[in-house]
C-alpha positions in Angstrom: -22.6 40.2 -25.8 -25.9 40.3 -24.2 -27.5 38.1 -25.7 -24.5 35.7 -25.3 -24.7 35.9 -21.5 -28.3 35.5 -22.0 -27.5 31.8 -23.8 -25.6 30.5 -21.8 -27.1 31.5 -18.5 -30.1 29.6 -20.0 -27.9 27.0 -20.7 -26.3 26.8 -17.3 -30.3 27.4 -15.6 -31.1 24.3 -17.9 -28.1 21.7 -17.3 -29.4 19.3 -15.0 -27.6 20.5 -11.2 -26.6 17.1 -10.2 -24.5 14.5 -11.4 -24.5 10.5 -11.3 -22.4 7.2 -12.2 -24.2 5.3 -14.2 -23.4 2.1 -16.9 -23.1 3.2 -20.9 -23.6 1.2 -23.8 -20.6 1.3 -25.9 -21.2 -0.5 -28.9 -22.9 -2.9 -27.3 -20.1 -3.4 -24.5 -20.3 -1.5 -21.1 -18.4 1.2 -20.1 -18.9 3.4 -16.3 -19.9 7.1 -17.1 -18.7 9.0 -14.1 -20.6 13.0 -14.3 -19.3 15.3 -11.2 -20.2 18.5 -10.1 -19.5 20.3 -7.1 -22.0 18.1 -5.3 -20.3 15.3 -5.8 -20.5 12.0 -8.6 -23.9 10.2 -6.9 -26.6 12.6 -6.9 -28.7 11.2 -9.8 -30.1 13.5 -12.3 -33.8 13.3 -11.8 -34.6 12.6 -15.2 -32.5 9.7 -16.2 -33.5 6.1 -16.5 -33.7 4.6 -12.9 -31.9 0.9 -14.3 -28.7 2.5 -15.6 -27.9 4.5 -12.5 -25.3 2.2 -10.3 -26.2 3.7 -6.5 -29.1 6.6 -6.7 -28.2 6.9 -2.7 -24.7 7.2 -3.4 -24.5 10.4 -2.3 -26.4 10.3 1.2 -24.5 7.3 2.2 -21.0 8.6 1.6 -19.8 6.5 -1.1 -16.2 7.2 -2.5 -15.3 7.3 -6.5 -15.5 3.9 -8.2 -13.0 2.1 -9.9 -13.7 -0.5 -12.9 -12.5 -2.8 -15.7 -14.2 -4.5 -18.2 -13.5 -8.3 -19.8 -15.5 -10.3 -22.4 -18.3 -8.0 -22.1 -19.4 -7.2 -18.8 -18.1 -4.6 -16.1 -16.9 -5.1 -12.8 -17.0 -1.6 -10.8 -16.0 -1.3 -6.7 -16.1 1.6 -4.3 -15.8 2.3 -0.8 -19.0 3.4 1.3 -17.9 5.7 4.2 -21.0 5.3 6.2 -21.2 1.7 6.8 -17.5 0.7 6.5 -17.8 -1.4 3.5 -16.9 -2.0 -0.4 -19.2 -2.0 -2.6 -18.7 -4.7 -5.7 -21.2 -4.0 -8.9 -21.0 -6.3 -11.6 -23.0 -4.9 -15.1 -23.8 -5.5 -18.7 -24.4 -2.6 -20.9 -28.0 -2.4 -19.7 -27.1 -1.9 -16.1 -26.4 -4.0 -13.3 -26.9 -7.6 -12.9 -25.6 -8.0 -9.5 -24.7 -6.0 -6.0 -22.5 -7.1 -3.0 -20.9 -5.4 -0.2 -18.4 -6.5 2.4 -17.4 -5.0 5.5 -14.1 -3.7 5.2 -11.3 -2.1 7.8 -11.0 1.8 7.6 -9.9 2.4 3.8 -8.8 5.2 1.6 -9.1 6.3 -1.9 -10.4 4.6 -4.5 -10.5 0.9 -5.7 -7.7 0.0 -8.4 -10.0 -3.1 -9.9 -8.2 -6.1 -12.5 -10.1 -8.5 -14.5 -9.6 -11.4 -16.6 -11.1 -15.2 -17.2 -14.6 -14.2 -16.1 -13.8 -12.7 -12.4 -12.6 -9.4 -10.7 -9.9 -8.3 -8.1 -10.6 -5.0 -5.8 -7.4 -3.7 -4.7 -7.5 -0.5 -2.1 -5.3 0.9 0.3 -6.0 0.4 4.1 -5.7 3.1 6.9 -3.8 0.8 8.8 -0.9 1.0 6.1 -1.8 -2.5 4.7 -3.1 -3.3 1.4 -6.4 -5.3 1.1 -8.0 -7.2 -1.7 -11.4 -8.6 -2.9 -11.9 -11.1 -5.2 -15.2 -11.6 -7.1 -17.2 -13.1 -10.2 -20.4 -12.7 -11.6 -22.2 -15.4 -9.8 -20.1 -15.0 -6.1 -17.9 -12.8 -3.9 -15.1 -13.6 -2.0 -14.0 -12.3 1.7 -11.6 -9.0 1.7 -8.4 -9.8 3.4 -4.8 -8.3 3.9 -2.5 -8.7 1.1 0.8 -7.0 1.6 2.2 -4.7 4.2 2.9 -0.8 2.8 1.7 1.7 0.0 0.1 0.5 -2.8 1.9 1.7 -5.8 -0.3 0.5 -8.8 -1.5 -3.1 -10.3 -1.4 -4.7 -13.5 -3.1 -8.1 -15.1 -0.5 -10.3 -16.6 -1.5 -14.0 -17.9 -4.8 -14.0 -16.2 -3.2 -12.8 -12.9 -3.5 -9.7 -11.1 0.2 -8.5 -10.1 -0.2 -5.7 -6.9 3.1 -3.3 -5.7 3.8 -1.9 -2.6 6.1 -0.1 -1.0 6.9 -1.5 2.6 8.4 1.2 4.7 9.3 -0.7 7.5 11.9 -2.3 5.5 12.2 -0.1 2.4 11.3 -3.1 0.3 9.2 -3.0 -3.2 6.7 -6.3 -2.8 5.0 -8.1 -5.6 2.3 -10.7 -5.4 0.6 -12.8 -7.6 -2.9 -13.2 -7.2 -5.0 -16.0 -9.9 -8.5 -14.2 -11.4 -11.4 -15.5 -12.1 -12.5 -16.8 -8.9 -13.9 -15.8 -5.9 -12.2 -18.5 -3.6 -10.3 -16.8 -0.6 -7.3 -15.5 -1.5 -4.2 -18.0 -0.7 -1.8 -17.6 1.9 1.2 -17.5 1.1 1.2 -15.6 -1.8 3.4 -16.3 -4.8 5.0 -12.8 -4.8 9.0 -11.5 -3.9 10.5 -8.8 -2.3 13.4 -6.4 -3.7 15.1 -4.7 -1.2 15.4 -0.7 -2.9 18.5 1.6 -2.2 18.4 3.3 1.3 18.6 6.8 -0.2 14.9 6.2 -1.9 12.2 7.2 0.6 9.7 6.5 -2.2 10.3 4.7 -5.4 9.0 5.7 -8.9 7.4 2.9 -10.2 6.2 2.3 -14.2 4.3 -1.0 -15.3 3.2 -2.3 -18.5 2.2 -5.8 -19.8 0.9 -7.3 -23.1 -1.3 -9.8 -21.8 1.2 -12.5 -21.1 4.1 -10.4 -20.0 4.6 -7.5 -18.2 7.4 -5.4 -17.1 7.8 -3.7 -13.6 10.1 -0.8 -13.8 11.5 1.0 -11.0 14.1 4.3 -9.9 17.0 2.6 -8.1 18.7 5.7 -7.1 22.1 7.1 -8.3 21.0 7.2 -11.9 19.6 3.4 -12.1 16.8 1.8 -13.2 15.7 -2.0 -12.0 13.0 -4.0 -13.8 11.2 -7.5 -13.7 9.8 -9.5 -16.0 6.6 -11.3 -15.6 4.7 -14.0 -17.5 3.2 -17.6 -16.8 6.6 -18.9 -15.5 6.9 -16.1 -12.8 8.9 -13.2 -12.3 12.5 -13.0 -13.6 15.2 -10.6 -12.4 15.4 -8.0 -11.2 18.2 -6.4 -14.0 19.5 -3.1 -12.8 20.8 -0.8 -15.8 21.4 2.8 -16.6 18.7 5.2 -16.8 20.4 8.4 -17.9 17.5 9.9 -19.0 15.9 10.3 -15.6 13.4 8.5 -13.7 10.5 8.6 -16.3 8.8 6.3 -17.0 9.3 5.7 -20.7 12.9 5.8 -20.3 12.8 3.7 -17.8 11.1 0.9 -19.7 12.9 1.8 -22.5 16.3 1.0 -20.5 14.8 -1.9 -19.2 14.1 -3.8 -22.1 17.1 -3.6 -24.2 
């Protein structure tokens, strides 16, 4: 026993004490390794190579955790940076990073949910403000953040090259979809193709499932008094919503399941 404590305090004297984010080759692809400790996920470890760390300040200027996705081979990566009031929009190959832009943003929370397809990138965060914001960028520009939808952001999907964002407006109790194209880095248009679907008055907050295939996807959602709602989404737009019954509760598989029959 003594000389197991004796291991593995060596062990734990030896283990580097900080931690980093930093871009991994994966076969040849990139992938974002995220290391935490109790100091936090920016802290670089002193002895690792200086190219494939994403932010070595990360730490002293307050950064928040990133969010990624990867398409045809390179990485797009976004996080918020407390100090300065801005996002923070990487974009990497498997050798590290070929590019870094930041944008002054309003007060936001959390972490980035980030899309991709066709060559670009969409950064979608929640605002203090109760607004959802988005950012769209590609390898060679970046576009200007702006307001997207009104409420809680519930998730986002890509279908058909398109980013597809949910919220939850409050105010009205409404579930709200938009469409957004990818692979530019043009402002995002106003109006936005997207709908709202009114939810049942007893639902303070909806549980909401998504799934797509590339060139559909399926929004699922609780409608309250054992009822499940979904659209369907592809290149033509969004059809429905069909409301059947979910007897098997408000998970998600089942309510997918329900949905699709």
């Amino acid at each position: 026993m003594r000389r197991l404590n004796a291991l593995l305090l060596a062990v734990a004297i030896a283990a580097p004490a900080h931690s980093e984010v930093r871009i991994a080759n994966r076969n040849g692809a990139p992938d974002l390794l995220v290391r935490a400790t109790q100091r936090g996920i920016w802290s670089p470890i002193p002895a690792s190579p200086r190219h494939d760390v994403l932010n070595p300040s990360g730490d002293l200027l307050g950064d928040g955790a990133p969010g990624h996705a990867v398409h045809d081979g390179k990485l797009g990566a976004a996080w918020l940076r407390a100090s300065t009031g801005e996002i923070v929009i990487v974009t990497a190959s498997a050798t590290g990073p070929t590019s870094v832009d930041t944008a002054v943003v309003s007060p936001a929370l959390g972490t980035p949910t980030v899309l991709s397809a066709d060559g670009g990138w969409l950064a979608v965060w929640q605002s203090a403000d109760g607004t959802v914001s988005a950012l769209p960028w590609t390898s060679d520009a970046t576009g200007e953040p702006a307001p997207l939808l009104d409420g809680l952001l519930l998730g986002a999907i890509v279908v058909g090259g398109d980013g597809i964002i949910i919220s939850h407006d409050r105010a009205t109790n409404d579930l709200v979809v938009v469409r957004i194209p990818l692979g530019r880095a043009l402002p995002i248009p106003v109006p936005i193709n997207g709908l709202r679907v009114p939810l049942d008055s007893t639902l303070d907050l909806p549980s909401v499932c998504m799934s797509s295939d590339g060139d559909r996807g399926t929004l699922a959602w609780e409608s309250g008094k054992g009822l499940a709602s979904a659209l369907a989404i592809d290149g033509a737009g969004f059809t429905g919503p069909l409301t059947v019954r979910s007897p098997s509760g408000a998970s998600c598989t089942s309510m997918l399941r329900a949905t699709s029959r």
